[in-house]
LOLOPA-665113 format. One record per residue (C-alpha): residue number from 1; residue in one letter; x, y, z. Coordinates in steps of 0.001 Angstrom, whole numbers, padded with zeros to 6 digits. Example, Ala and Ser with C-alpha at 12.3 -4.5 7.8 and 13.67 -1.06 7.14 Angstrom:
1, A, 012300, -004500, 007800
2, S, 013670, -001060, 007140
***
This chain:
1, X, 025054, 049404, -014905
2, X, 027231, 052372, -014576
3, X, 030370, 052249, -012600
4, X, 030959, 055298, -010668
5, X, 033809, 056467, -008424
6, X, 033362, 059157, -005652
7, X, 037045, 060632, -005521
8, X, 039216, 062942, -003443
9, X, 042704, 063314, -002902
10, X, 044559, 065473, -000150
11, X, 048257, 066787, -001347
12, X, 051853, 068678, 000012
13, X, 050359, 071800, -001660
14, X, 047797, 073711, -004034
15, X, 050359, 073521, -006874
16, X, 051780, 070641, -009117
17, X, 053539, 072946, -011043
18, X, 055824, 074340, -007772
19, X, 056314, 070324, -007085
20, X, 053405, 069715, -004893
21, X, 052590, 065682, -004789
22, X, 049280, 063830, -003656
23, X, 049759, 062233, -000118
24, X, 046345, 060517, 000523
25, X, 043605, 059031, -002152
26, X, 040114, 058066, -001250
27, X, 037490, 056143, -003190
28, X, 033514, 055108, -003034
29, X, 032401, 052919, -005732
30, X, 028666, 053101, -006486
31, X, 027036, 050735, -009248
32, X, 024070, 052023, -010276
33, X, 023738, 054792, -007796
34, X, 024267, 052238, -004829
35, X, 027240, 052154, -002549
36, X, 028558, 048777, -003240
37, X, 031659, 048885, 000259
38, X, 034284, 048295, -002352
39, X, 036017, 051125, -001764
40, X, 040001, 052353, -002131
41, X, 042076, 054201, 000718
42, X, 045619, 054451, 000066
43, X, 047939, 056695, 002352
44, X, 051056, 057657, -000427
45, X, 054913, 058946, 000789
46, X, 055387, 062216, -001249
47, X, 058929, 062234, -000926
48, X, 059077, 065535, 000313
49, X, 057647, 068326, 002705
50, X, 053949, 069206, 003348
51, X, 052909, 072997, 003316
52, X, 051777, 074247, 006730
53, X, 048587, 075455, 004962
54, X, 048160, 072119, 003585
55, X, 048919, 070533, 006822
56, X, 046162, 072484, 008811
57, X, 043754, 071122, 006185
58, X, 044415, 067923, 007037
59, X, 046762, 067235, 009736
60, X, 048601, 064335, 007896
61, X, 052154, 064457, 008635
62, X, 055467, 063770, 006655
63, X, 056203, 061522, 009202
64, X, 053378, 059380, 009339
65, X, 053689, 058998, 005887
66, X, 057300, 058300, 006141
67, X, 056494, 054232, 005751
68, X, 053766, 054261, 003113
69, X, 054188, 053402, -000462
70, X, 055296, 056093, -003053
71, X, 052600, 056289, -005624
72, X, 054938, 054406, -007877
73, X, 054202, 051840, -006090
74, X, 050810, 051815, -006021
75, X, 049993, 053443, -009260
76, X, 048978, 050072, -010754
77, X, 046414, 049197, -008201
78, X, 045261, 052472, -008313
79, X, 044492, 052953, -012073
80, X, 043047, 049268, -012396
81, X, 040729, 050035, -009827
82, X, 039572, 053532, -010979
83, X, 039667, 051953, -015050
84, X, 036622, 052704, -017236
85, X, 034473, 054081, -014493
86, X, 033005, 057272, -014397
87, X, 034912, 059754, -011609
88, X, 032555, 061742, -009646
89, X, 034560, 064595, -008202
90, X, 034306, 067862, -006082
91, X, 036416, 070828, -008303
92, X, 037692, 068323, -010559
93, X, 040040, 070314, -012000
94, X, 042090, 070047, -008627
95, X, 042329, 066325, -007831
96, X, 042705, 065540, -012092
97, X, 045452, 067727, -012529
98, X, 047551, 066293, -009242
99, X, 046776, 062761, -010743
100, X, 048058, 063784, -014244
101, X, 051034, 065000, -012512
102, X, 051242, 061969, -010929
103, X, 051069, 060057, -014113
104, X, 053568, 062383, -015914
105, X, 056121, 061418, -013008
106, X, 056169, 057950, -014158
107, X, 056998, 058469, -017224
108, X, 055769, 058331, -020770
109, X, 052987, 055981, -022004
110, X, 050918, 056834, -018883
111, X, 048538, 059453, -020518
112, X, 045663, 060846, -018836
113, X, 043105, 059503, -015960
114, X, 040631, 061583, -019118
115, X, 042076, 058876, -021854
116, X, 040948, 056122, -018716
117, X, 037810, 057385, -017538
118, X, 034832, 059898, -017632
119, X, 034686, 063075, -015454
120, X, 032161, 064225, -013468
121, X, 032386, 067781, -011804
122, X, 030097, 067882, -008696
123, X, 031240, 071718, -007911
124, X, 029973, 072822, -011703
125, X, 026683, 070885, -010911
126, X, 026130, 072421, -007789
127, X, 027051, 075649, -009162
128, X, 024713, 075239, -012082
129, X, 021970, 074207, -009552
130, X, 022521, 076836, -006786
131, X, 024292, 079505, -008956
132, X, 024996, 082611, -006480
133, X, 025324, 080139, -003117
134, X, 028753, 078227, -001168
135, X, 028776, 075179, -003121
136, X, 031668, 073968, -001195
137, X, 031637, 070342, 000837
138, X, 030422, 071902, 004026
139, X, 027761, 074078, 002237
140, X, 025993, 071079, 000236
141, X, 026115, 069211, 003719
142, X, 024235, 071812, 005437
143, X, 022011, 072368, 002404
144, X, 020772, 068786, 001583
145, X, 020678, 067962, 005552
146, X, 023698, 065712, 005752
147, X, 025441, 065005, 008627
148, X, 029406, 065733, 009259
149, X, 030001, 066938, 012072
150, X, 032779, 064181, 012376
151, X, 034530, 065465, 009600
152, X, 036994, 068019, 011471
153, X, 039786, 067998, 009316
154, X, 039355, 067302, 005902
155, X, 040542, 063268, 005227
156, X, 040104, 062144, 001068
157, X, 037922, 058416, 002323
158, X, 036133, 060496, 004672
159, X, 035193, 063284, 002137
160, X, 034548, 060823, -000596
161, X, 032112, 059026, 001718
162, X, 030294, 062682, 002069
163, X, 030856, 063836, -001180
164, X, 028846, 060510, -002253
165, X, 026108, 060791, -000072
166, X, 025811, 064806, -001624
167, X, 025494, 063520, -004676
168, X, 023145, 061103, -004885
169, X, 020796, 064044, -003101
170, X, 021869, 066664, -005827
171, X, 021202, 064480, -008130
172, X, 017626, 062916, -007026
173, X, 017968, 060147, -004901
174, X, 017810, 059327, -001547
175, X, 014742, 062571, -000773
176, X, 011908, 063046, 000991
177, X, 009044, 065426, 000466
178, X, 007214, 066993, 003251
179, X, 004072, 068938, 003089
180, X, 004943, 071906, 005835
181, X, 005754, 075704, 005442
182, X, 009378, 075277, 005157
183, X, 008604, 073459, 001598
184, X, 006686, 076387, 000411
185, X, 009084, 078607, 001274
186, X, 011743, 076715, -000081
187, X, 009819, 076945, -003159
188, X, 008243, 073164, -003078
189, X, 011983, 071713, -003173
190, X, 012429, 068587, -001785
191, X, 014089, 068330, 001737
192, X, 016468, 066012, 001956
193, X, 016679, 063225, 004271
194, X, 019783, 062403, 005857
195, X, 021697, 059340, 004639
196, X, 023539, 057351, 007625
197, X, 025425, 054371, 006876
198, X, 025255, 051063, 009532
199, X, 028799, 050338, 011296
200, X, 030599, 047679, 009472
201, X, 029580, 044223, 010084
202, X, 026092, 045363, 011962
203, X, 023548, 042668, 011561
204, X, 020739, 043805, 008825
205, X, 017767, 045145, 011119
206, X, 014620, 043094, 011849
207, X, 011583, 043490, 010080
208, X, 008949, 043706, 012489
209, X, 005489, 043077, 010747
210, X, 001956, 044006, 011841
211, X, -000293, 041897, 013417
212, X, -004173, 040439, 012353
213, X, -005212, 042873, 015326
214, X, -002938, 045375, 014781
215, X, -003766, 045530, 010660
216, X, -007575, 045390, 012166
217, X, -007462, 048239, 014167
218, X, -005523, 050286, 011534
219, X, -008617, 049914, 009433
220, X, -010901, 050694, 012043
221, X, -009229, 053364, 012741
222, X, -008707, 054964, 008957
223, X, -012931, 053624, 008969
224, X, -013621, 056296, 011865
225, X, -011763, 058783, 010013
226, X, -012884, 058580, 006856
227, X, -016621, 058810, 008337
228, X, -015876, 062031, 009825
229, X, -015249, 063427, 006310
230, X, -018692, 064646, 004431
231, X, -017389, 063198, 001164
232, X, -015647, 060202, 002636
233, X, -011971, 059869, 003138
234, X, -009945, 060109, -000194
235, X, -008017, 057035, 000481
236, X, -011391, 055133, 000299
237, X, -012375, 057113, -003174
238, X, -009124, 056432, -004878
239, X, -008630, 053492, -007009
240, X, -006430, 051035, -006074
241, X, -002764, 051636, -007044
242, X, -003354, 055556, -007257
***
């Protein structure tokens, strides 16, 4: 099955190139399209100042991350994880070319997180799927029916987490189809149901299953309706399995 990583990173800065490092890294894993909780959060020390602009993004401070590891440190842990899988990203471009900074940093022999793994560009598939629309985060969420109205400040687990859930919606799973107006004005798209995840270590939910009189008043009750119907009802007229 294919290995997939949701990825984000939050940085100092908009720039490697002015010196600008990555301060926080946040990873989903999903094995064939299903969140599999083996996930990678790692808070780095960038060894220098955070922009104000940046800061406001995400409110991490240079002096909480005054005790974390430098991503020398945890560079190893990192690219073993994130190894051969396929990296599902929002503007790729941004988050890849911090990472290949990161990588030059070490030193030679590093290469690329391309030579490593696959690339996936979720803001050039939304784009090519809502061309002329916001195809940021907070757009897709609205769009697809998602829920983050925790996310206040943007956090890279937190937006992975979303980012995932946008995905697998973009991309044809987890929908619904409903029959009212609003799909026919939508143009028959598919509205999409909203994907929340249990706490951690929540007990799986009961199944609760129908009863002999329950079941027989169902079927009494789909019997009255399909009498009312001059033709019958067409759950009665289609064969089974259709």
């Amino acid at each position: 099955m294919t290995r997939q990583i949701v990825l984000d990173t939050e940085t100092t800065g908009l720039e490697p190139s002015e010196g600008h490092r990555i301060i926080e890294i946040g990873c989903v894993e999903m094995v064939g399209r299903r969140l599999t909780g083996n996930d990678c959060h790692l808070y780095i020390n960038p060894e220098r100042d955070i922009d104000d602009g940046a800061l406001e993004v995400h409110g991490i401070t240079r002096e909480f991350l005054a005790d974390k590891p430098t991503f020398r440190e945890v560079a190893d842990e990192f690219l073993a994880y994130i190894d051969g899988a396929e990296l599902v990203i929002h503007n790729a471009a941004f988050d890849i070319g911090f990472l290949n900074h990161e990588l030059r940093l070490l030193g030679a022999g590093n290469g690329r997180i391309e030579d490593r793994c696959t690339v996936l560009d979720t803001l050039a598939l939304a784009r090519n799927k809502h061309p002329g629309q916001k195809n940021n985060l907070d757009a897709l969420c609205r769009r697809y029916g998602i829920d983050n109205s925790h996310r206040e400040l943007h956090g890279a687990l937190l937006d992975a987490q979303i980012l995932a859930d946008v995905y697998l919606i973009m991309t044809g799973g987890q929908t619904r189809l409903s029959l009212g107006g609003s799909d026919a004005a939508a143009g028959g798209e598919a509205q999409a149901e909203v994907i929340r995840r249990l706490p951690a270590g929540r007990p799986a939910l009961t199944v609760v299953r129908a009863s002999d009189a329950e079941r027989a008043a169902h079927d009494a009750k789909l019997a009255a309706l399909g009498k009312a119907c001059e033709e019958g009802a067409l759950w009665t007229r289609q064969p089974p399995g259709q």
